[in-house]
SERO-4910 file (N, C-alpha, C, O; in steps of 0.05 Angstrom, whole numbers):
BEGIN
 pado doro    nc1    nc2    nc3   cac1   cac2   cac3    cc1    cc2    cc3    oc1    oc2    oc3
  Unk    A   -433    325     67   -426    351     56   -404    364     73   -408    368     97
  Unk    A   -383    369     63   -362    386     74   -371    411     81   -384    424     64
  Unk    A   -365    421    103   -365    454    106   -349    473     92   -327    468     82
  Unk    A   -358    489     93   -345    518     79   -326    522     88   -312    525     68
  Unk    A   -309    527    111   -287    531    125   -271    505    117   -247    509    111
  Unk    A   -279    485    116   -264    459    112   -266    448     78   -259    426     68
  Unk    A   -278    469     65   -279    474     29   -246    488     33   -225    478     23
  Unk    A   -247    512     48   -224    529     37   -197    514     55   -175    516     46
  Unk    A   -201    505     70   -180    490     82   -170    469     57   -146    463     56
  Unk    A   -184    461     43   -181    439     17   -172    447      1   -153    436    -11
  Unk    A   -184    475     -9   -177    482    -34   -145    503    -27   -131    506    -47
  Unk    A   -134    518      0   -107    518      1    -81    495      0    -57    494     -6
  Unk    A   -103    476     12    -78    452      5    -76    443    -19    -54    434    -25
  Unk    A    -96    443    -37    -95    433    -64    -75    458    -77    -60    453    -96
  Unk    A    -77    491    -65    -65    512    -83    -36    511    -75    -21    518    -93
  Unk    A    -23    503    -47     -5    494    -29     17    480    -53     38    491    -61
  Unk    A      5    454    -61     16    426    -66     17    434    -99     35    428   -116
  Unk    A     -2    445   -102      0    448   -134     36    472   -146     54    470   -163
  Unk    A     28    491   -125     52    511   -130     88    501   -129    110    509   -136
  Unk    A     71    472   -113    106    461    -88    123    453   -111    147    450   -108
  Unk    A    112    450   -130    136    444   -156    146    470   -171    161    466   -190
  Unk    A    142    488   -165    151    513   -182    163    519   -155    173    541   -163
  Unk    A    170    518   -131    179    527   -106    209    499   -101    230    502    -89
  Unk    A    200    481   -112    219    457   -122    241    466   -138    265    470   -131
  Unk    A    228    470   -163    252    482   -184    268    508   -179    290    512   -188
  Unk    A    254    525   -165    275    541   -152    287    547   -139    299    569   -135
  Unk    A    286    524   -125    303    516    -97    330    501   -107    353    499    -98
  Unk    A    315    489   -132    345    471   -147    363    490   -162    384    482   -173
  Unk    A    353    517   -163    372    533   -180    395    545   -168    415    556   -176
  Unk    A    380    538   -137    418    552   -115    421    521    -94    437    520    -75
  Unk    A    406    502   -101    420    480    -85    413    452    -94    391    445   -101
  Unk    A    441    436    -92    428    412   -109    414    399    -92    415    405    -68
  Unk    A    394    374   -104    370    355   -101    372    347    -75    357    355    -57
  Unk    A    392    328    -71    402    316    -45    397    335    -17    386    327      4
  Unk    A    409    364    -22    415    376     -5    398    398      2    400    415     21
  Unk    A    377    394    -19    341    415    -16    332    400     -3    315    407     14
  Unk    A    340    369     -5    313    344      3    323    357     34    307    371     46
  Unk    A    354    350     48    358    348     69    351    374     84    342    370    107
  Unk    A    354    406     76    343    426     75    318    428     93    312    436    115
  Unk    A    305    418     70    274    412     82    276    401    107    274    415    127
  Unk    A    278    378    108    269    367    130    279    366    159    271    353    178
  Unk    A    307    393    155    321    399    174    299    417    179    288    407    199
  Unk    A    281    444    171    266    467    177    243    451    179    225    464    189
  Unk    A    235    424    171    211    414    183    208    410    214    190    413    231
  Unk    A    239    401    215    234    385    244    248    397    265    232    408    280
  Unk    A    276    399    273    285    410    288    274    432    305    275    435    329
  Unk    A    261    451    283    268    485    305    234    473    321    222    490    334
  Unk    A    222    446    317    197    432    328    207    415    361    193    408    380
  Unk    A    226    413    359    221    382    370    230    392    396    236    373    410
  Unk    A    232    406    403    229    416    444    198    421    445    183    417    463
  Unk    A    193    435    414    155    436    434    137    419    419    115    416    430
  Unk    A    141    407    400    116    382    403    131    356    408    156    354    410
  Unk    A    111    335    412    126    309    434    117    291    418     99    293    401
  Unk    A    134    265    425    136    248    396    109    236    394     95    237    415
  Unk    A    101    227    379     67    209    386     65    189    399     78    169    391
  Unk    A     52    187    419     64    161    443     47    131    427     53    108    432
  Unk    A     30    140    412     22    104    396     45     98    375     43     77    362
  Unk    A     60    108    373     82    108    346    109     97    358    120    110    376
  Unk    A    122     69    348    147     63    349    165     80    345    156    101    335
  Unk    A    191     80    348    211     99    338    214     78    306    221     91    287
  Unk    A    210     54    303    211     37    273    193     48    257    198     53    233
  Unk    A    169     53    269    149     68    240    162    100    235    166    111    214
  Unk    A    166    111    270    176    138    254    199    133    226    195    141    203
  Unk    A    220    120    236    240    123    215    239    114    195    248    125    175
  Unk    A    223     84    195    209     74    173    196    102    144    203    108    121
  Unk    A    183    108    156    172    135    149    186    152    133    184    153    108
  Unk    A    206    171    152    224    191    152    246    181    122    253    192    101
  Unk    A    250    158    132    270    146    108    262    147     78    273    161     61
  Unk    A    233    124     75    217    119     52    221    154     46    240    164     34
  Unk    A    206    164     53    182    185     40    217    217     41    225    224     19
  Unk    A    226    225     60    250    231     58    272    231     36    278    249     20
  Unk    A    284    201     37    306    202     17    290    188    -10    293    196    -33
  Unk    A    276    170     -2    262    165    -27    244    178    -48    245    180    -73
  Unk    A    224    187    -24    205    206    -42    219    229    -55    222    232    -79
  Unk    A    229    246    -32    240    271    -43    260    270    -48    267    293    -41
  Unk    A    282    257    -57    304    246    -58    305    247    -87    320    261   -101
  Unk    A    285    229    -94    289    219   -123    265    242   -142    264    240   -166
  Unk    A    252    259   -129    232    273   -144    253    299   -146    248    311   -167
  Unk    A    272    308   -133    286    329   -137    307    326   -154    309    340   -175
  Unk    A    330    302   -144    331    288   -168    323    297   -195    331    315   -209
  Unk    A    303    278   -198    289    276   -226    285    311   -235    296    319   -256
  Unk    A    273    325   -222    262    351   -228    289    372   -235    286    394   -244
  Unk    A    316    360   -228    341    373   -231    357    361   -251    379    370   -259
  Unk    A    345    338   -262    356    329   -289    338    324   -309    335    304   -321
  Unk    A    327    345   -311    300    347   -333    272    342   -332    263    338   -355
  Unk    A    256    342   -317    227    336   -305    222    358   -299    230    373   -281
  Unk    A    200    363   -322    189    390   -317    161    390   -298    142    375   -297
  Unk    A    168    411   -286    144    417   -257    124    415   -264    112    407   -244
  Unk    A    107    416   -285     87    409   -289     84    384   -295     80    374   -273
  Unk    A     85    367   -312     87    343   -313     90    334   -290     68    330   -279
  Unk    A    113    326   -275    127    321   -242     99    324   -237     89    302   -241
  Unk    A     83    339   -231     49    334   -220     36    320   -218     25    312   -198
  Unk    A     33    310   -246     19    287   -265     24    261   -256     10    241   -251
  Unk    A     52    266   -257     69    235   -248     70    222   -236     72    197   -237
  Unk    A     68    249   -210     64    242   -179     44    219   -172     47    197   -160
  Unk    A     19    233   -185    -12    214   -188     -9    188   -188    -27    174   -177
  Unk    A     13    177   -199     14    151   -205     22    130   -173     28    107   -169
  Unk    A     17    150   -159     26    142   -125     -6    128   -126     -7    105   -117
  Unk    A    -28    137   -133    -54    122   -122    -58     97   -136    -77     83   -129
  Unk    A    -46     91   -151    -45     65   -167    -16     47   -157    -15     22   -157
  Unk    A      1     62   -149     15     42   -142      5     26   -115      3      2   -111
  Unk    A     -2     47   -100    -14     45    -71    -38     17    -75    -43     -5    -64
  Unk    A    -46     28    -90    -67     -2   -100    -54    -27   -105    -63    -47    -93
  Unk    A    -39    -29   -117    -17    -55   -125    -10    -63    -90    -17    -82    -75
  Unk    A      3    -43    -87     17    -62    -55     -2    -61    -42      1    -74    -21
  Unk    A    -22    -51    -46    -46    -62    -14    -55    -83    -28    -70    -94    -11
  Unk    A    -55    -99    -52    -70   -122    -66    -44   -138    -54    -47   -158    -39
  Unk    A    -15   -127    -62      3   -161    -48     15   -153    -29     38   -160    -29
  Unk    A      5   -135      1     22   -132     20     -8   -133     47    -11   -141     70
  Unk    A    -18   -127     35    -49   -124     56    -74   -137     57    -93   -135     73
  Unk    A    -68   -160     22    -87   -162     21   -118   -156      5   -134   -170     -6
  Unk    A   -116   -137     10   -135   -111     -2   -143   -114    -40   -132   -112    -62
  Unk    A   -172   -119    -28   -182   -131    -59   -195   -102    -85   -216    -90    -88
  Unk    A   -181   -103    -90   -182    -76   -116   -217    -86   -122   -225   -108   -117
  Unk    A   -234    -66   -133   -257    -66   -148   -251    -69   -174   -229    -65   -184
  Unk    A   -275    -77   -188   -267    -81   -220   -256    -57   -235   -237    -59   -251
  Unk    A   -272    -31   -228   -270     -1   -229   -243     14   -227   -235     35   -237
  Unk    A   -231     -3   -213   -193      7   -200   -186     -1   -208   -163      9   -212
  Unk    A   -192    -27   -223   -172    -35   -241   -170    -26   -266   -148    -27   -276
  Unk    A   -192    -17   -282   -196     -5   -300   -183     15   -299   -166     19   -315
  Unk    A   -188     31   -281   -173     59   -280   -141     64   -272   -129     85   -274
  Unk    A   -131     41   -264   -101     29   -269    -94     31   -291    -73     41   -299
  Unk    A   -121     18   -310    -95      5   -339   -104     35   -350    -81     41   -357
  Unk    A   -120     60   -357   -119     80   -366   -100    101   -350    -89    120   -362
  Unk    A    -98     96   -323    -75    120   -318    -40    104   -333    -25    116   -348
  Unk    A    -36     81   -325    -18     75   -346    -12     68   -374     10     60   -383
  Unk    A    -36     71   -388    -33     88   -417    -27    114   -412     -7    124   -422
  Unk    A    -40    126   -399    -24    159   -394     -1    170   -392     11    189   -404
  Unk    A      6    149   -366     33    153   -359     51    149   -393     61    165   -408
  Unk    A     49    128   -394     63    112   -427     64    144   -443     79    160   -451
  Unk    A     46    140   -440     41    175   -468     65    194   -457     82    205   -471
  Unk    A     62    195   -433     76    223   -427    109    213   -431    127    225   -442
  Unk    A    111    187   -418    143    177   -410    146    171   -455    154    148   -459
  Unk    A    143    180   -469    139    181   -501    143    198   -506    162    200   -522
  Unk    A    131    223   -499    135    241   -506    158    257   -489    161    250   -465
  Unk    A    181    287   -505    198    289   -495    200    322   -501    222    334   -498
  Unk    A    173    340   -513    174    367   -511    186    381   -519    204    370   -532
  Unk    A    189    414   -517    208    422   -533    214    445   -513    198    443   -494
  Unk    A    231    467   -509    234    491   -495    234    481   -473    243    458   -471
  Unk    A    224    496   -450    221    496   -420    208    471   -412    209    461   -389
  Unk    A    197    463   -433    172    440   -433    184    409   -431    175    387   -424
  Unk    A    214    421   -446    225    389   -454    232    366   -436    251    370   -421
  Unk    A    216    337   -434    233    325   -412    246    306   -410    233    287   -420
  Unk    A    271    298   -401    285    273   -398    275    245   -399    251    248   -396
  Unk    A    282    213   -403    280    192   -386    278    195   -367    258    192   -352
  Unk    A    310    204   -358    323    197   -322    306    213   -309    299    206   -287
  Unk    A    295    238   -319    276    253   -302    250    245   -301    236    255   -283
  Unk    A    239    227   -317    217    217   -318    216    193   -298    205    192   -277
  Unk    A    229    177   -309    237    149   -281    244    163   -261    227    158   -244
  Unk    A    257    177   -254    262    189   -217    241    188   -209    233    174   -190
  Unk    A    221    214   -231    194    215   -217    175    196   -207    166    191   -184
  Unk    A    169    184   -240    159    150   -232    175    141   -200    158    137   -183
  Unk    A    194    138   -192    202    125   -168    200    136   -150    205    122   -130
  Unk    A    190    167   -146    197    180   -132    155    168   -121    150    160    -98
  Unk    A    140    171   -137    118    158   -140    107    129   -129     84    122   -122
  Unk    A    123    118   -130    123     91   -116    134     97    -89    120     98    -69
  Unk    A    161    100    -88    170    115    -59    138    126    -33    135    118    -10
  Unk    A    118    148    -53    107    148    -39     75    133    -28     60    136     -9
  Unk    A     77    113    -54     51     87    -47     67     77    -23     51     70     -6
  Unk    A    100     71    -12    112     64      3     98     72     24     83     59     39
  Unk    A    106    101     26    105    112     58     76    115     62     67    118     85
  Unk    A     56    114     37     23    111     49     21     83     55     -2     77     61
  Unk    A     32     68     56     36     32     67     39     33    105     29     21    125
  Unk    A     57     52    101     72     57    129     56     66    143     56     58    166
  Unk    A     34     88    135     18    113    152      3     91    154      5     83    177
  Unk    A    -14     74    138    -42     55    153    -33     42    167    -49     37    185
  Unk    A     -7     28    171      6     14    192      6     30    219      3     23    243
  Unk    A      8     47    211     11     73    241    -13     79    248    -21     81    271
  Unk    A    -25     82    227    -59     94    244    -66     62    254    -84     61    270
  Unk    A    -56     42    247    -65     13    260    -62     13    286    -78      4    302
  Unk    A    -27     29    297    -17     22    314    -45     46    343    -55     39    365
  Unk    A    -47     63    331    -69     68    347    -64    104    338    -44    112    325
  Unk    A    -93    128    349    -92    155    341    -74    163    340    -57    149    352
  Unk    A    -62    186    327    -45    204    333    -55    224    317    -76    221    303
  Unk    A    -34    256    320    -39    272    308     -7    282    287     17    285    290
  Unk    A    -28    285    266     -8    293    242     15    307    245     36    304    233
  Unk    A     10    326    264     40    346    263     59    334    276     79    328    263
  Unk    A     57    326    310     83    310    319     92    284    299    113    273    304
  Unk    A     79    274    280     86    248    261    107    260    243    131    258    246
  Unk    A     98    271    228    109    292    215    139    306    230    159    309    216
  Unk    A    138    313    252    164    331    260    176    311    267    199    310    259
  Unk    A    169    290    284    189    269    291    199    245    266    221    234    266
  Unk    A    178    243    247    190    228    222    210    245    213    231    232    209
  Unk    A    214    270    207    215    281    188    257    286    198    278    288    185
  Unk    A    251    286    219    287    281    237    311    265    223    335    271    223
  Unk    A    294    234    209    306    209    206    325    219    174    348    213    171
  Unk    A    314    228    161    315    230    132    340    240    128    354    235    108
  Unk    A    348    262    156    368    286    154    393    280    151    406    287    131
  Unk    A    408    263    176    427    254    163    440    238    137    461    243    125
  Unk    A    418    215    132    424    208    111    428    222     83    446    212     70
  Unk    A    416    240     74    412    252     60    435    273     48    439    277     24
  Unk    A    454    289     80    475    301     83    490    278     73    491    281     48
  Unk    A    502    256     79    512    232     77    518    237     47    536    250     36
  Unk    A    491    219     35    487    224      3    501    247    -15    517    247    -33
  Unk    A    489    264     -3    497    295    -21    516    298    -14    520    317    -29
  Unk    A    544    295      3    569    297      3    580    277    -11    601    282    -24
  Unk    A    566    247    -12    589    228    -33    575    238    -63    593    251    -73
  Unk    A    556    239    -79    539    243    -96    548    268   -111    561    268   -132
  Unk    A    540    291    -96    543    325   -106    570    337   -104    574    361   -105
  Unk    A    592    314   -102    608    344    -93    625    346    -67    642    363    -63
  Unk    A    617    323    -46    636    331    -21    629    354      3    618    375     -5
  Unk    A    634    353     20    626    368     45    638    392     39    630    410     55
  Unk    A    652    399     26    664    423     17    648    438      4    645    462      8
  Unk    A    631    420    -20    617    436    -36    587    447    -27    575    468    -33
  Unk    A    578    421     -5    552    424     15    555    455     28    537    473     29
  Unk    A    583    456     37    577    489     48    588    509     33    590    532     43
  Unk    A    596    501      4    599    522     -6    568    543    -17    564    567    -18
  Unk    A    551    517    -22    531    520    -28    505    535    -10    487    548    -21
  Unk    A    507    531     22    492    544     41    504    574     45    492    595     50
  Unk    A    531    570     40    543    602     45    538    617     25    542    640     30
  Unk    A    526    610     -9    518    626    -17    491    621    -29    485    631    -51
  Unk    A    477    609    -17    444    609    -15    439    629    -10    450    642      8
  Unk    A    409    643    -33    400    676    -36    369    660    -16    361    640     -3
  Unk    A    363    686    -28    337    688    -13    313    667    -30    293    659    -19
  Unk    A    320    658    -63    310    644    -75    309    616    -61    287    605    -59
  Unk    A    334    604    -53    338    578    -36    325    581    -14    313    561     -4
  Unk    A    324    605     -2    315    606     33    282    601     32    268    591     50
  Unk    A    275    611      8    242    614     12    239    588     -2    221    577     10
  Unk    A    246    576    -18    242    543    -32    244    538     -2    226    547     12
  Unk    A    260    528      7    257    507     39    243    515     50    227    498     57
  Unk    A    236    547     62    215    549     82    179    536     70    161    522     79
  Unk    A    183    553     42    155    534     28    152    507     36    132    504     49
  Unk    A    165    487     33    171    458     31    164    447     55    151    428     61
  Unk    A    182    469     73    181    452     97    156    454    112    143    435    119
  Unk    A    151    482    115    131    497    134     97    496    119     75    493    131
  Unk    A    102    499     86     71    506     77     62    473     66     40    464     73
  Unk    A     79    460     51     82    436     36     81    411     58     72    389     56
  Unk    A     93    423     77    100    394     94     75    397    116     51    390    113
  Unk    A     87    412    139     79    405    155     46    432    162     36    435    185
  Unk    A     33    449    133     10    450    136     -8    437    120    -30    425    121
  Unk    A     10    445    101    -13    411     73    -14    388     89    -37    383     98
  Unk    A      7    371     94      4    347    108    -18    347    125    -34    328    124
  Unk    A    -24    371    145    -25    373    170    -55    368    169    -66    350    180
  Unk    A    -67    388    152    -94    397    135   -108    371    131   -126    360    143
  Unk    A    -90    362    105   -108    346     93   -111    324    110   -135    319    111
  Unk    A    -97    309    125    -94    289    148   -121    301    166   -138    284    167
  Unk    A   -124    316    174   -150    327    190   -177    332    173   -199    332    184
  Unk    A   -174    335    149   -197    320    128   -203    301    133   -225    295    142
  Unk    A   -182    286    128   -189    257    123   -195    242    155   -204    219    158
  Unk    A   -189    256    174   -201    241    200   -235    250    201   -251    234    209
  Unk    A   -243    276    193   -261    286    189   -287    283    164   -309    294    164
  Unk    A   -276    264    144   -292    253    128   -288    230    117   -270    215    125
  Unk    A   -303    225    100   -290    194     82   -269    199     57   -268    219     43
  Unk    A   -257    180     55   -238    186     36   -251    192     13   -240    209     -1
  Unk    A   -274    182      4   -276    188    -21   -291    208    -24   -300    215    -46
  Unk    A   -299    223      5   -302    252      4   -272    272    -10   -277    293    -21
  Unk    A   -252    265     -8   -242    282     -2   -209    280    -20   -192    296    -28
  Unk    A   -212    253    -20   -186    244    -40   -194    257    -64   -176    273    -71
  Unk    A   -211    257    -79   -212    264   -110   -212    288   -114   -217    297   -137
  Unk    A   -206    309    -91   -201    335    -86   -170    336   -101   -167    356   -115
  Unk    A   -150    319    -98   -129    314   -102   -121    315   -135   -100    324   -145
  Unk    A   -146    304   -150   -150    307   -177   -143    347   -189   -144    354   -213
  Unk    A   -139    358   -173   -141    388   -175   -107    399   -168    -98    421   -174
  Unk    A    -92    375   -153    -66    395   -160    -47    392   -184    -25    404   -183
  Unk    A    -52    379   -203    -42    369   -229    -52    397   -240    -34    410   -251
  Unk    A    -77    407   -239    -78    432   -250    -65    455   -252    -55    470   -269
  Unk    A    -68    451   -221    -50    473   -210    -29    478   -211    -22    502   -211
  Unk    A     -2    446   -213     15    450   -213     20    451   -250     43    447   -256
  Unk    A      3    454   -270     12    452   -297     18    479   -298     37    491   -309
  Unk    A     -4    491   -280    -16    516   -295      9    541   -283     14    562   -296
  Unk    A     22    533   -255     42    555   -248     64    547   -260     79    566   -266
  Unk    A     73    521   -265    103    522   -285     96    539   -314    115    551   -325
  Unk    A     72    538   -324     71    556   -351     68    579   -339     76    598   -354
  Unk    A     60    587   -317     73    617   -308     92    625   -302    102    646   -308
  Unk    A    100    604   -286    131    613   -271    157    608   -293    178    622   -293
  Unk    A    150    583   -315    184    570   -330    173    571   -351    187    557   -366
  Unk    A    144    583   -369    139    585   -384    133    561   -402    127    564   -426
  Unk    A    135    538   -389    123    505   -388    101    505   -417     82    521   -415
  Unk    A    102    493   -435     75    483   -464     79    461   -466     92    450   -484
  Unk    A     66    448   -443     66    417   -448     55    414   -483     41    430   -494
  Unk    A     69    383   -500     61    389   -527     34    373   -519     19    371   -499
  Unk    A     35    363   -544      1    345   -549      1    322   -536    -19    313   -525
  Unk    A     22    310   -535     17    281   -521     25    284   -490     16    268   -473
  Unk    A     41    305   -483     34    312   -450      2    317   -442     -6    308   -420
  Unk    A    -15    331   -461    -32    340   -453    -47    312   -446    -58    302   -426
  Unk    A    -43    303   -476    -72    267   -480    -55    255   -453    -67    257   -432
  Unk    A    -34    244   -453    -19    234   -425    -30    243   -409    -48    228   -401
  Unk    A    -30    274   -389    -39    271   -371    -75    274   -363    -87    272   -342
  Unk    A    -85    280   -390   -120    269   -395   -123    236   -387   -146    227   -383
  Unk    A   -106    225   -387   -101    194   -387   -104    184   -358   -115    164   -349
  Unk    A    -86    210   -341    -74    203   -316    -96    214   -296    -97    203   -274
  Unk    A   -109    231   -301   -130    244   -289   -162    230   -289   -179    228   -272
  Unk    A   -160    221   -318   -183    202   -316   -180    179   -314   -201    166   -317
  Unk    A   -165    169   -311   -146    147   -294   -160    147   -263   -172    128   -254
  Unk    A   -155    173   -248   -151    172   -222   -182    169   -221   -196    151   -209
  Unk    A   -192    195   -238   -237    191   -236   -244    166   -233   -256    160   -212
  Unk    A   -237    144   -256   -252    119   -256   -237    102   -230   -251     83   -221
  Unk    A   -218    107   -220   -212     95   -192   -228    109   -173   -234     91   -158
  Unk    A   -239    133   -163   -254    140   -146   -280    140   -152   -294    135   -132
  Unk    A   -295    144   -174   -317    148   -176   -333    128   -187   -358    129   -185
  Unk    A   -316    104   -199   -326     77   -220   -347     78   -195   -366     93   -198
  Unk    A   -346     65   -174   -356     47   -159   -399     56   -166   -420     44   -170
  Unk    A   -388     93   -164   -415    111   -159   -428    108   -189   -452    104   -192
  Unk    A   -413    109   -208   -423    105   -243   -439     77   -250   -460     75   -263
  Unk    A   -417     50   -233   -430     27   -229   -467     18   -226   -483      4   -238
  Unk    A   -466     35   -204   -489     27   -193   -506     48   -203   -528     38   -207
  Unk    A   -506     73   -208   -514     81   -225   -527     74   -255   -549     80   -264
  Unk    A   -501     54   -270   -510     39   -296   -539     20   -285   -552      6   -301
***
């Protein structure tokens, strides 16, 4: 049984992570994708790294390993995607598809033997996914391919960097925040790199910081400070603190969250087959966490 203090510690990271896509899209409305991703992870890490110290079980290869994957990849291609039509709610949904990929590469990179139950719940979260990447909405709601595949990649990107973290907790303890501020270093330049050949040119990079409002300033500080490095921080101290399957299917709860503030914030109506899609993707993720308990139950 979880404690009460460590209930609400769960349920802010689930309200955290669910919002970070409505705090996404309006970060893309005063700065492009490339240059929110690099944004971030400049206010993750830097104004950190005189006072926490790098993790002494950690290579500088897993940090950057890390920083790179989950950096230019993850957020790279999810901002991306969410700036050429991927609507924030959905983008939620999509995300999900990280626990199923994560299953695939630990079956051909680790080893790691799926239950009958995970697999089942594979092939129903990708009928889901199918439904949604089909359907294409209407109004605020409407969404792209290219925004749909970013996401999808942006999704695998991060079964990637959960590849990387069991490698790291292999290499021996550490604690989440110095991982986090010292990964989070690697991503930065490249990313500047990117968004000057990609967006526009170094010209346009600062045309764009010189007139960043207060809408851009508070997207990055969200991202970096509430999204990154206290969600991360949080749930990482769950999970040293319980079993995963205490505490993962908690995660089943920010798809909610994040449906439910883009129909507040962008006025978001996912149609009928977003909805059955991500009914697909959610009970998808149930029969991957819970089959095992229904099993033996039957």
């Amino acid at each position: 049984m979880m404690r009460r203090s460590d209930w609400l510690r769960a349920l802010l990271v689930i309200v955290i992570w669910g919002v970070n896509f409505v705090a996404m899209k309006w970060g893309l409305e005063e700065l492009s994708p490339l240059l929110l991703s690099a944004m971030r992870f400049c206010v993750a890490s830097l104004p950190f790294l005189l006072f926490v110290r790098k993790p002494a079980s950690l290579t500088w290869g897993v940090l950057a390993a890390y920083g790179l994957v989950q950096g230019v990849g993850q957020f790279g291609m999810l901002f991306a995607g969410l700036a050429l039509g991927m609507p924030a709610g959905m983008a939620s949904v999509v995300l999900q598809a990280q626990a199923f990929i994560s299953l695939l590469l630990g079956a051909l990179f680790l080893h790691e033997q799926p239950r009958p139950w995970q697999w089942m719940g594979l092939v129903v979260a990708s009928a889901g996914l199918a439904v949604i990447g089909m359907a294409r909405g209407d109004g605020a709601g409407s969404m792209t391919v290219i925004g749909f595949l970013l996401t999808l990649g942006s999704a695998a990107m991060w079964s990637l960097a959960n590849l990387i973290t069991r490698h790291a907790a292999r290499q021996g303890p550490y604690e989440p925040l110095p991982f986090l501020v010292w990964s989070s270093v690697f991503p930065i330049l490249p990313l500047f790199v990117l968004s000057a050949w990609l967006e526009g040119g170094a010209g346009h990079i600062v045309v764009q910081l010189q007139s960043a409002g207060w809408l851009a300033v508070g997207s990055v500080a969200y991202l970096a400070l509430l999204s990154t490095l206290l969600g991360y921080g949080l749930w990482t101290k769950l999970l040293q603190r319980y079993t995963v399957g205490t505490v993962a299917p908690l995660s089943l709860l920010v798809p909610v969250i994040g449906i439910a503030s883009a129909m507040w914030a962008f006025g978001e109506r996912p149609v009928l087959l977003h909805w059955l899609g991500a009914a697909g993707v959610l009970l998808g993720m149930a029969v991957n966490q819970w089959g095992g308990r229904w099993a033996r139950r039957a």
